[in-house]
Structure formats: C-alpha cells, structure tokens
N, C-alpha and C positions, 0 to 999 in steps of 0.2 A: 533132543528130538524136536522141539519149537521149533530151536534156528536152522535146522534140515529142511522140515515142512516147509518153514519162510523162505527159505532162499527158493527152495523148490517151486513156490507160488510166485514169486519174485519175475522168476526165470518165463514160465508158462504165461503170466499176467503181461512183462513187460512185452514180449513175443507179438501176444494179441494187441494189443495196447497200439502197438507199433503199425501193423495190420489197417488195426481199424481208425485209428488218425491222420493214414496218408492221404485221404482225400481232403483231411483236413488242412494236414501241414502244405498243402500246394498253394491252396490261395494264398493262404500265409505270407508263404515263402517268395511267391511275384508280387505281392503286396510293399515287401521289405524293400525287394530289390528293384522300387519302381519309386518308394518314397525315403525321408532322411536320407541317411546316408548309407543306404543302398547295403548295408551290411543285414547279414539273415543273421546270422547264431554269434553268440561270443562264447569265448570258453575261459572259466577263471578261476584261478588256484583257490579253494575251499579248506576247510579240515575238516576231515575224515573219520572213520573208526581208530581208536587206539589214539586218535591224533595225527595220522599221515594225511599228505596235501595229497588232494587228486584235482581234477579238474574238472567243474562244473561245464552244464553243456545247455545255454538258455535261448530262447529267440532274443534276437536284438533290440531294446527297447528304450536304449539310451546312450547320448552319444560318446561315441570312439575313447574321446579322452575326460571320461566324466569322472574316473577315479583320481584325477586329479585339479577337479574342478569342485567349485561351491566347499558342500559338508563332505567330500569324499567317501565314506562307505555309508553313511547315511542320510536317508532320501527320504524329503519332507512330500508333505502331498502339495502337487500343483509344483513338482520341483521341475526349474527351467531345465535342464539337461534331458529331460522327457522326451522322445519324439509324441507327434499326434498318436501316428498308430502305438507307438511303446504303450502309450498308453491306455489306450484300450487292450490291449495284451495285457496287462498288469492288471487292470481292476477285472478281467476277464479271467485270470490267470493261465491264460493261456499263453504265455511267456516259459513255465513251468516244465511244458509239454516234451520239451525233446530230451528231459530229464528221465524221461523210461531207456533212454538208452543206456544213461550211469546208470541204472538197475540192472540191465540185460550183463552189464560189465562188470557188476560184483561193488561197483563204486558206492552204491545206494542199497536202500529199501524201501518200498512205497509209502510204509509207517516210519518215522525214528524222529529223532531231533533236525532241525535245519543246520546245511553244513554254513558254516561260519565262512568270511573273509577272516584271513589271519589276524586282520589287524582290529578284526570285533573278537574274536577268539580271543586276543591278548587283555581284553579287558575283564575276562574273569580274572577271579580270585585263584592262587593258584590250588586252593584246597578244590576248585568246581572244573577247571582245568584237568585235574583227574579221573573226571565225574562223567561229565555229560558225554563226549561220545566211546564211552564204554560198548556200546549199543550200533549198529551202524547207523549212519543219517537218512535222510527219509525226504521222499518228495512230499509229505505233510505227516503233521505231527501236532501235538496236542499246545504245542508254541506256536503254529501257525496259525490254528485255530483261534486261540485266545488272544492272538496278537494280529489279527487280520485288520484291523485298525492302527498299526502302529506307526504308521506313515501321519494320520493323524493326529494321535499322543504327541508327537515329538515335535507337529505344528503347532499344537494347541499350546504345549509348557510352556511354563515362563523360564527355564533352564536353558540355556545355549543347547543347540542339539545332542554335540557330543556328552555334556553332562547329564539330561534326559538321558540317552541310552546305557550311561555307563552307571548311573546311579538309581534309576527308575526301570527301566526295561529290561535290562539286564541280569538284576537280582532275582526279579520273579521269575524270569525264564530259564533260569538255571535251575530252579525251586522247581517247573514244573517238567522239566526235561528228568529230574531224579523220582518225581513221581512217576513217571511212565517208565522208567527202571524198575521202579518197586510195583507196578502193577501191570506188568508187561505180558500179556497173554492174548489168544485169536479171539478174542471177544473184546478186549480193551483195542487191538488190531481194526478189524472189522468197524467199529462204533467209533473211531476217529475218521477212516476213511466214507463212512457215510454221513457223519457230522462236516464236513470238508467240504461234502458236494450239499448237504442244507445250508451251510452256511453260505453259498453262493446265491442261492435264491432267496433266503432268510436271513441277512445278516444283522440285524438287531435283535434274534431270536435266543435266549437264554436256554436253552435248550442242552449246553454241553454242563451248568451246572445240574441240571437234573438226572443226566445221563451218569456222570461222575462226581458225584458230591463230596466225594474225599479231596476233590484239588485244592490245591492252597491257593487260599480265598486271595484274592489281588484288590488293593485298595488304593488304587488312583483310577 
C-alpha cells in the first residue's frame, strides 16, 4: 500500500510541480542559452531501482566535456568546470529541477537515495551494492541532506578527492541510505522533504539530528 500511495503522489506532485515551475524554468532556460556554452539540460546515465541505468535529466551547469576533465565525477567547491550561472544553479539547487520529470516517468521518487554515476556506484562495497537502491532514488533524500556540504568535505580533506569519497563519503552514505530503508514511512517521507527546503535557508541548522535521532552518527 506505501509504494501505491507514493507513486500515486509521485505522479499528482510531479504534474503540479511541472505546472507551477514553468514560469520558472523559462528564465532559466534563455539564461543558459545566452551564456557558457549555451547548452540548457544534460541527460546522464545514473543507477536506478534494483540497479538499472536510466537517465538523469538536470539543467546544465557544467561544461560539455567535464566528465572527463579535472576529478571526473567528483566536484570540489569552486571546481573550474563550473559555469558562473551552473553555479548559482547548484548552490540554489535549482539545477535539480527538471528531475520531476524522472518522477512523472516512473525513473524517480521525490524521497529515496540519490542516483549514482556508475562509476561512484562502483565504489560500494559489493555487500551495499545490493542494498541501497532496493528503494527507488529520489530527487532528495536523507544523503542529500546530510551531505549538502559535500562538495566542501572533499575540499577541505587532506585525502586526494577520489580517496575522500571512496573511503570517507561513501561509507556513511551507504549507512544512511539503509537507514531510510529501515525507517521508510509518510512521516520519515514528508520530514525529509521539508528538512530539504530548511536546509536551503538554514544550512548550518542541526535540525535533521533532532528530527531523526536514530541516524548513524557521522564523525568527520
């Protein structure tokens, strides 16, 4: 009955959603195609529910051939491959946005884990590999949340980036993608996606451990 209702609200949410961001997505969109490199949306193979690749569907916020540039799937703060606008899209997360449409498409869910690049996928473990999108992925989720800094994390370590994400970022976020498995219900739903929009105007606010005290406590 849960994933009935969700997909149901899924469907009805992403509809609206869509609706009422098109006066948004217009500036946007002659924004894009007036500065960088003129490119609006990219689309990029992700993993999915059960593990299948769909295609992510994001505004353009960095350039053309960035996946094979610098750190490759991992992106420092202040990272040169940034357009100006990308980046105010990104800390705005309004980048995010055209991601109701992977929902309207069955690709998503507004709550779940974030869908991975394969090639951050591959660096679970293969016992978490089994694990995490048991659940479908999520245009936020309780790893977004608690890693809405992680761009920073991965400035700040003294670890080359890839080892930062593969050995520091990686382990907790797997840890807390299986807690949202094991506490997965319209109230744990709900209290992420309005933690998500506090955390845009509050983000030093501790607030999500007081909301959820059982997450596994993160010590970096």
């Amino acid at each position: 009955m849960y994933n009935f209702v969700k997909r149901f609200f899924d469907i009805v949410f992403s509809l609206l959603a869509i609706i009422i961001l098109l006066p948004l997505f217009i500036p946007i969109i002659i924004l894009l195609l007036l500065t960088g490199e003129h490119e609006v949306f990219f689309r990029q193979e992700r993993v999915g529910y059960k593990n299948k690749i769909f295609k992510i569907l994001k505004f353009a916020t960095m350039l053309k051939n960035s996946p094979n540039m610098g750190d490759g799937d991992i992106t420092k703060r202040g990272d040169p491959r940034i357009t100006a606008v990308g980046k105010f899209l990104r800390q705005s997360k309004l980048n995010e946005l055209p991601q109701v449409f992977n929902i309207l498409f069955g690709d998503m869910s507004f709550v779940g884990p974030r869908p991975l690049m394969k090639v951050g996928f591959d660096r679970y473990s293969d016992e978490m590999k089994g694990k995490v999108y048991n659940v479908q992925p999520g245009l936020t989720g309780i790893g977004s949340i608690q890693f809405r800094d992680e761009e920073l994390i991965i400035t700040q370590s003294k670890l080359p980036p890839h080892e930062c994400y593969r050995d520091v970022i990686l382990p907790y976020k797997g840890a807390l993608e299986v807690w949202y498995q094991q506490h997965r219900n319209f109230y744990t739903d709900f209290m992420i996606l309005f933690l998500t929009a506090w955390y845009i105007v509050f983000p030093k606010s501790g607030l999500v451990h007081k909301v959820f005290p059982s997450l596994p406590n993160r010590n970096f």
